[in-house]
Structures are given as structure tokens and as C-alpha cells.
Residue, then its C-alpha position, 0 to 999 in steps of 0.5 A: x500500500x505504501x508503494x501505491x503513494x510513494x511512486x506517483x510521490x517521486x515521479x509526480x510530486x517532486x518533478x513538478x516541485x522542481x519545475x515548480x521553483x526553476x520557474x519561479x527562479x527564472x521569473x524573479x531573475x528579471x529586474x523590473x521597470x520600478x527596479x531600473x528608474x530606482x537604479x537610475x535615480x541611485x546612479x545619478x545620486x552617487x555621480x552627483x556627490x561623486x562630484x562634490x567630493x572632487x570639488x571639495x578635495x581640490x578646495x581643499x587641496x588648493x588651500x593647503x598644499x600638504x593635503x594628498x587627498x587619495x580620490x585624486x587620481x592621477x589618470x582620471x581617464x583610466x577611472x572615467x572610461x566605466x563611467x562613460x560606458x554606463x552613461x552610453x548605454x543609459x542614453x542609448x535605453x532612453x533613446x530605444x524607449x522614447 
């Protein structure tokens, strides 16, 4: 009697409990349009005051002349290129979208 319940358990109820969760894992894998404005919204939010804080080194580097801030980087170029990339590819999203 035991095996009448313990097949139809293991050949149907654990297959579709897998498939069950691949599916769930896959459909919340996706970030969503809320998701995507929050990270924009952060991203501008951290290249402002990105900005900020290089402005307040050289203040205060330009005061004080002993003062090496470890933000200033020597080639900035180098360290911008990411920036530049992402910033692309946000524009070229707002361009397909609109």
C-alpha cells in the first residue's frame, strides 16, 4: 500500500516541485521597470556627490598644499572610461524607449 503513494510521490510530486521553483527562479531573475528608474535615480545620486567630493578635495587641496587627498587620481581617464560606458548605454535605453 505504501508503494501505491510513494511512486506517483517521486515521479509526480517532486518533478513538478522542481519545475515548480526553476520557474519561479527564472521569473524573479528579471529586474523590473520600478527596479531600473530606482537604479537610475541611485546612479545619478552617487555621480552627483561623486562630484562634490572632487570639488571639495581640490578646495581643499588648493588651500593647503600638504593635503594628498587619495580620490585624486592621477589618470582620471583610466577611472572615467566605466563611467562613460554606463552613461552610453543609459542614453542609448532612453533613446530605444522614447
Amino acid at each position: 500500500m505504501e508503494e501505491i503513494i510513494i511512486i506517483p510521490a517521486i515521479f509526480i510530486g517532486l518533478p513538478w516541485i522542481i519545475l515548480h521553483y526553476i520557474t519561479k527562479w527564472k521569473t524573479s531573475a528579471t529586474i523590473t521597470g520600478d527596479d531600473e528608474a530606482l537604479l537610475e535615480e541611485l546612479y545619478n545620486l552617487a555621480k552627483r556627490l561623486d562630484d562634490r567630493m572632487d570639488t571639495v578635495e581640490r578646495l581643499v587641496a588648493s588651500d593647503n598644499p600638504e593635503f594628498r587627498p587619495a580620490r585624486i587620481v592621477h589618470d582620471s581617464e583610466q577611472d572615467n572610461q566605466q563611467l562613460r560606458e554606463l552613461e552610453q548605454l543609459i542614453a542609448e535605453k532612453k533613446g530605444a524607449s522614447q
